[in-house]
N, C-alpha and C positions, 0 to 999 in steps of 0.2 A: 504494500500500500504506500501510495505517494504521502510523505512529506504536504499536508496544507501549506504550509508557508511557502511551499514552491510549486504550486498549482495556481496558474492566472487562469481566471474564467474569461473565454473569448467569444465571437461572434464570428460565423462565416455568414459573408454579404455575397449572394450570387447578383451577377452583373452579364450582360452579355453571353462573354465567351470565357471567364472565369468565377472564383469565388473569392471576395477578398476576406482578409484577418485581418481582423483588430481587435482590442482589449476590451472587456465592456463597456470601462472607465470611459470611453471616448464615443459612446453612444447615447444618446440621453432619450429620445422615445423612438419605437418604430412605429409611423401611423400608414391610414392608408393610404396608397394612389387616389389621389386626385388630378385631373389634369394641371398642371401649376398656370397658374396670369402672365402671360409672354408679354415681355416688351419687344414694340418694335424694334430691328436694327442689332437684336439680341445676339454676339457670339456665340457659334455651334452649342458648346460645351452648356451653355447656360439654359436650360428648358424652363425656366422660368422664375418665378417667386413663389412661396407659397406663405401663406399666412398662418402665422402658431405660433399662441399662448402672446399675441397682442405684438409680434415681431415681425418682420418680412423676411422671411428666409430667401437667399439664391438656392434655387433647386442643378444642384450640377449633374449632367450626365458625364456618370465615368467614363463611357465608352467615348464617347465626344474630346473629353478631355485629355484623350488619348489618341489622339486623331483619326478615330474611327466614327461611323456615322451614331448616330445620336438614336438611342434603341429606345421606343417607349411601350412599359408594360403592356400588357393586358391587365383591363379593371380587375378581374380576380383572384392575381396572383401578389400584382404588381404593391410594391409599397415603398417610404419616403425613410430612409434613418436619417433620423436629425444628429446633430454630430456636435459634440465639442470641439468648440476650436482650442487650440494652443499655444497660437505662434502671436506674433507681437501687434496682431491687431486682432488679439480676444477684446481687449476692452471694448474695440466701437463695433465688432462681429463677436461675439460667445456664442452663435452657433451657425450652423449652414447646414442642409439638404443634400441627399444624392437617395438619386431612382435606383429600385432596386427591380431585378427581374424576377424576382420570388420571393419566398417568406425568409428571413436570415433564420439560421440557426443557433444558439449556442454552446458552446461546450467546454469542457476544463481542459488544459492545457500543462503538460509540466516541459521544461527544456529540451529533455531528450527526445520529446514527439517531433519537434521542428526541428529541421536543417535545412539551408540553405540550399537553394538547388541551381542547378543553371535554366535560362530561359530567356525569350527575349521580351524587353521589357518596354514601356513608354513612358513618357514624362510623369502622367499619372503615379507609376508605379514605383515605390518604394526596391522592392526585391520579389524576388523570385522565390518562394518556401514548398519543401514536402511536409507535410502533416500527414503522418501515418499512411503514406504509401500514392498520398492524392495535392496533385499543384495545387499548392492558394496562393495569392497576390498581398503583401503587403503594399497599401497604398501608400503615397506620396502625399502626407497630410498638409507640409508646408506647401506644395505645389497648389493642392486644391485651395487652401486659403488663400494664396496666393490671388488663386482666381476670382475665388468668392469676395472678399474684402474689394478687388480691383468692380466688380456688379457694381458694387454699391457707388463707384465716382459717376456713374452714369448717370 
């Protein structure tokens, strides 16, 4: 039996044509698909805004943001993780949006499950990971704020 103090609980986000991991820590709700409020003139990546808990979120598409074409659910599957931000524009953004292609999962996680694996990756994407025999995607958090924070000079 694992060690609790070395078991982080995580979340795989299916997307696309991957699953991404991340730490629960950095999810704050998963709601559902809605289509998000597009502005005109909006960059790919950006599918819209969406409104939660009295905030305007940018809703980013990962795939988009990865310069792939900008993939949106289906109403039944599809859902929105809201996401903490972390980088140095939490204070005027603390949170941002990305569409998801299904229900995220989560699961416990201890060091030895993940290693590193080769793959090719996009700006979006942090690294490449095996998690027990199957690719996940660590995202590129600074990249997506990046984008997000940059929505909002619009």
């Amino acid at each position: 039996m694992a060690d609790n103090s070395k078991v982080l609980p995580c979340v795989l986000i299916p997307v696309s044509d991957r699953q991404l991991l991340l730490p629960n820590v950095s999810i704050a709700e998963i709601v559902d698909y809605a289509k998000p409020e597009l502005s005109p003139d909006s960059p790919d990546w950006l599918a819209g805004f969406l409104n939660w808990r009295g905030l305007r979120l940018p809703v980013i598409s990962y795939d988009a943001a990865n310069g792939l074409a900008t993939s949106v659910p289906d109403n039944a599957r599809g859902r929105v993780a809201v996401l903490n931000t972390i980088g140095d524009g939490h204070g005027t953004m603390p949170f941002m949006a990305l569409i998801t292609q299904g229900i995220p999962s989560q699961t416990k996680l201890i060091e030895e499950q993940v290693n590193r694996s080769e793959g090719e990756t996009g700006p979006a994407d942090l690294m490449v990971v095996d998690v027990d025999g199957h690719t996940a995607y660590i995202p590129n958090l600074e990249y997506l704020e990046s984008l997000a924070v940059g929505s909002t000079a619009a």
